[in-house]
C-alpha positions in Angstrom: -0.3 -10.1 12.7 -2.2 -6.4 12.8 0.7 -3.3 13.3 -1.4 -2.9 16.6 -0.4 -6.3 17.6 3.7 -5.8 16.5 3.8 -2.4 17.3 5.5 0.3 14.6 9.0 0.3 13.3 11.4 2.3 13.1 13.0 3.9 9.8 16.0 1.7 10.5 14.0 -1.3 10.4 11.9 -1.1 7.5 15.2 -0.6 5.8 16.5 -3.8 7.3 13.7 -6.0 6.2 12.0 -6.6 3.4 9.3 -4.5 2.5 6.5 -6.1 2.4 3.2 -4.7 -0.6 0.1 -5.9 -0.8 -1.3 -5.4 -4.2 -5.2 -5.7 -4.6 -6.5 -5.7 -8.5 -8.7 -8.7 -10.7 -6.8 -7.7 -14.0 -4.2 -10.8 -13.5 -2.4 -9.1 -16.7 -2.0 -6.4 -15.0 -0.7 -7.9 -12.0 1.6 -10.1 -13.8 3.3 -7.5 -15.4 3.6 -5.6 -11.9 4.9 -8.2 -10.3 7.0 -8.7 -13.1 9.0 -4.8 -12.8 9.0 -5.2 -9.3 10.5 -8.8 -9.6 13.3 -7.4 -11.7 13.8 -3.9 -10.6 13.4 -4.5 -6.2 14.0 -8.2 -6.3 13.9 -7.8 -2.0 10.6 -6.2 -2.3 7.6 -9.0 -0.8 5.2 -8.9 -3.1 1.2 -10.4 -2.2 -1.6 -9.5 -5.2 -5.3 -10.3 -3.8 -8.0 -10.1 -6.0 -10.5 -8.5 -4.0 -10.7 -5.5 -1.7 -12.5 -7.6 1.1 -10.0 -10.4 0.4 -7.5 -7.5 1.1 -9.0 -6.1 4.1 -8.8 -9.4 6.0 -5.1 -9.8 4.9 -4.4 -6.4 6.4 -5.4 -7.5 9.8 -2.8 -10.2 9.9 0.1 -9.6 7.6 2.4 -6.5 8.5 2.6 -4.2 5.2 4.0 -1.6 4.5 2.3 -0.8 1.5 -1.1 -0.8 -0.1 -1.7 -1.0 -4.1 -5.2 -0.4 -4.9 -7.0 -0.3 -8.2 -10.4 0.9 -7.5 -12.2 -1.0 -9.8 -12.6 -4.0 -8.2 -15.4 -6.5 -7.9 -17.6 -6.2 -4.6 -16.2 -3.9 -2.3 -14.6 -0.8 -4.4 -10.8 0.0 -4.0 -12.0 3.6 -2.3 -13.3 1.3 0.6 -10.3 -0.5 1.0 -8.5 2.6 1.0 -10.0 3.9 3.9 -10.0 1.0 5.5 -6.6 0.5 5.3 -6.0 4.6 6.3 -8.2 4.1 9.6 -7.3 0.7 10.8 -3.8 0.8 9.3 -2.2 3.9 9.2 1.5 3.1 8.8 0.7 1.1 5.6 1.2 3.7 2.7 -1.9 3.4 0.4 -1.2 3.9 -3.7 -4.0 4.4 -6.1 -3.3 2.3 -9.2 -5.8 2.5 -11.7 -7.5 3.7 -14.8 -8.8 7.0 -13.4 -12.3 8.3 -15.2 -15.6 9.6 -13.9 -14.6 11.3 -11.4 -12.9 8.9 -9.3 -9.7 11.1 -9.1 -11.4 13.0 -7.1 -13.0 10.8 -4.5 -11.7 11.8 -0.8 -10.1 8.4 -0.3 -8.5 8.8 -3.6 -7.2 12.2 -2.8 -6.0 10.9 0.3 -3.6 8.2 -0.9 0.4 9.1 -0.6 0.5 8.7 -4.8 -2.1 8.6 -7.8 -0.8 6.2 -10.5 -2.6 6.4 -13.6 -2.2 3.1 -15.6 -0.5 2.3 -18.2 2.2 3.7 -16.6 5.8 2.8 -17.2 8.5 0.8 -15.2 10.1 3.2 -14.2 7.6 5.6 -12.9 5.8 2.4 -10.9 8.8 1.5 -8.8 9.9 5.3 -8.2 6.1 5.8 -7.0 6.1 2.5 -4.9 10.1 3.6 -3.4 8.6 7.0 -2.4 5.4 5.7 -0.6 7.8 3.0 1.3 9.9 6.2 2.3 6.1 7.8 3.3 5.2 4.4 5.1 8.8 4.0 7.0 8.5 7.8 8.4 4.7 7.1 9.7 5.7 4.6 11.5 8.8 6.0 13.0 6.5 9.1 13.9 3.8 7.0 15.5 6.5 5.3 17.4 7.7 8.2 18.9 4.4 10.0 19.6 3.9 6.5 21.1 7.3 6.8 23.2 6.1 10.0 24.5 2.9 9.2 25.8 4.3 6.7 27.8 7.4 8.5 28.9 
């Protein structure tokens, strides 16, 4: 289901549910050992891994995230177009960059606008306090949208 189709949430309920992330990257060492930390350190936390930004896409137009993990080296479509994807179609998912950034790709619009820039490695700790704040991001978009919503048809 799209977030057009079930509509936005509210702060209060994206605290009440599980968050739901939707990691996209082909390194499966990589996304073992993500899924490992956020196993252990949000155990509530949903976690999907794709391997492939068109994969991705498709899954965004039916499953309800809240957030987007993106490395943007990624076979076929790049992360950068998944990333703007994601901001135009779904803009109450929060979009994290996740990935070796080099030759120039930090400073790729789509890059620049993602709610956080993690450069791997990175440690535990630093992963899930990035991922926590971007949830936060997500849960306010969504309550904002909702209201703007609520006014336009007030």
């Amino acid at each position: 289901m799209s977030s057009v189709d079930s509509g936005p949430i509210s702060v209060r309920q994206a605290r009440e549910r599980c968050p739901r992330l939707l990691v996209v990257d082909d390194d499966e060492v990589s996304t073992r050992s993500v899924t490992r930390v956020l196993r252990l350190a949000r155990p509530r936390w949903e976690v999907t891994v794709l391997e492939s930004a068109t994969a991705a896409a498709r899954e965004l137009e039916h499953g309800d995230y809240d957030l987007l993990v993106v490395d943007l080296a990624l076979p076929g479509l790049p992360g950068t177009a998944l990333l703007e994807v994601a901001r135009l179609r779904h803009p109450g998912v929060a979009r994290v960059v996740f990935a070796r950034l080099g030759h120039g790709l930090g400073q790729h619009p789509e890059v620049r606008a993602a709610d956080a820039v993690l450069a791997r490695p990175a440690s535990p700790d630093d992963l899930v306090s990035a991922l926590a704040l971007a949830l936060r991001t997500s849960a306010r978009r969504r309550a904002d949208a909702r209201r703007a919503g609520e006014r336009l048809a007030g």
